[in-house]
N, C-alpha and C positions, 0 to 999 in steps of 0.2 A: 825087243819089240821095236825101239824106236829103228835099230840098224836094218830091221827087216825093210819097214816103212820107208828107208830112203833106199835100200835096194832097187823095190817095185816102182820106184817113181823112176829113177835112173832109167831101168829099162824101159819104162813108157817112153821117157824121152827118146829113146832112141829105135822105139818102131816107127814109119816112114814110106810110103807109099812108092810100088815101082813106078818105073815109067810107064809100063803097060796100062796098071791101075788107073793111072794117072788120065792118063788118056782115053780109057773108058768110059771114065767120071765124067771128063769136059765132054764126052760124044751124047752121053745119055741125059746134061744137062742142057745141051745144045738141042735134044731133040724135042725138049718141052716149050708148050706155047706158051711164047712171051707178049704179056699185055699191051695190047696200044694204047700209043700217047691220046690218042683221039675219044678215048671211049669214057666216059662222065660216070664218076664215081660218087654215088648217091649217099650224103652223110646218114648217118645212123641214127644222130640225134635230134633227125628233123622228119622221121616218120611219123604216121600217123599214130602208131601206136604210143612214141615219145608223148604228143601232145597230148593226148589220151590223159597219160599217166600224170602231167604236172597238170592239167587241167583236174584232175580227181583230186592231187593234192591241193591246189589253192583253195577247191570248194570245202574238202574236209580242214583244211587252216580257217576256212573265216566260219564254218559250223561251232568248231572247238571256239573261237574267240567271241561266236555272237552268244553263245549256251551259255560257258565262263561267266561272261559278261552278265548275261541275263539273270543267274543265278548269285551273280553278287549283288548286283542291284537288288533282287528281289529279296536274299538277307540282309542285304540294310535298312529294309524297311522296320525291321524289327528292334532296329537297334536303339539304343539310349547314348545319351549325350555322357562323355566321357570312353566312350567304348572305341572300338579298333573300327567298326563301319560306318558310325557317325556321321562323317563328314560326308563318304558319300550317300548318303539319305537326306541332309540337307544341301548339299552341294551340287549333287549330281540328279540324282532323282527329281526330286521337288524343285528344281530349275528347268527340267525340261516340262516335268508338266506345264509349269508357267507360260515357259516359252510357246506351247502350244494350245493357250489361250488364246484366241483374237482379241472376243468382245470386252471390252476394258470393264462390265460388271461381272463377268465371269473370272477375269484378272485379282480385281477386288476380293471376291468369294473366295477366291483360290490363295489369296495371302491369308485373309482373314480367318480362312481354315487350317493355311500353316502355324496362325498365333493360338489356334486353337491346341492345334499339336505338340506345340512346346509347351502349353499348360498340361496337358494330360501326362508328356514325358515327365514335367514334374513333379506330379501326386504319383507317378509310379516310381520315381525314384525315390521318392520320400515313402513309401511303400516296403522300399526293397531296402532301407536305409542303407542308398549309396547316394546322397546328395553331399557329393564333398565340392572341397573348393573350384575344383578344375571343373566338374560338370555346370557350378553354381556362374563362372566365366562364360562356360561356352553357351549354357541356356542364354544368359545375360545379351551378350552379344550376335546373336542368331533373333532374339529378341528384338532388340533396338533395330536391326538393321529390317527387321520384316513390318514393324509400326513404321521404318522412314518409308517403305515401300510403299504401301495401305495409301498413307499421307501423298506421297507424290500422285500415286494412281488417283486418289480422289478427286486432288489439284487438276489432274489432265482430264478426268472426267466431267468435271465442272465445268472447265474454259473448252471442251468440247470440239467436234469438226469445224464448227463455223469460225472459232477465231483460226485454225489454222488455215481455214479458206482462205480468209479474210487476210492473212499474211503473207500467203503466196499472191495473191492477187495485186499487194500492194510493192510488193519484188519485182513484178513485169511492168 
């Protein structure tokens, strides 16, 4: 088998084109039209259709990332202190509402209804008897920092527009 095999390769090597051929070859490839230098050759990847197509992909990338997205936020609202989405339900969620408070009594209200939510997390984890040490920290701490909030807001509420008029004015 293998002596066959280097037979038939030998003999390829040695089929070989006449002159005749030869020179039929260069006439008939002589007689096709060859491109001009001058003529602008329009990429492919800058059609309208290309744009089309990564334009549908970006839209359907930031669909998939805002939905994703939305859908975790929206199961961490559920979630309890100690658990895997926790943090973002007080970290991420419950800061932006914040942030998108103006009125500094609406700010107040909106903390004061976060101290309310760390107690209710409490009776339901006492409830569910999983109030162990780690969640007993992280309430703890989610705690203290939302009572310094409460405290500062009230502070800035109290001393109010007028003294910060009153500071700028005395800057110029």
């Amino acid at each position: 088998m293998d002596n066959k095999l280097h037979n038939f390769i030998d003999k390829a090597k040695d089929i070989k084109l006449t002159a005749g051929e030869k020179s039929l070859l260069r006439l008939k490839l002589s007689a096709l039209p060859m491109p001009s230098p001058q003529v602008i050759i329009k990429s492919p990847y800058l059609t309208r259709s290309h744009f089309w197509t990564l334009g549908k992909a970006l839209v359907a990338a930031c669909l998939i990332v805002v939905l994703s997205g939305g859908s975790l936020s929206y199961a961490a609202e559920q979630s309890l202190p100690g658990e895997f989405l926790y943090p973002i339900k007080t970290e991420f969620n419950e800061e932006i509402v914040a942030t998108l408070k103006r009125n500094p009594q609406d700010k107040i209200a909106w903390q004061e209804k976060r101290l309310e939510r760390r107690l209710k997390e409490i009776d339901e984890l006492k409830k569910r008897n999983k109030l162990d040490d780690r969640a007993k920290i992280q309430i703890e701490k989610n705690f203290d920092r939302q009572i310094k909030k409460v405290e500062g807001l009230k502070v800035k509420a109290k001393t109010g527009p007028q003294s910060r008029a009153g500071n700028v004015r005395k800057s110029k």
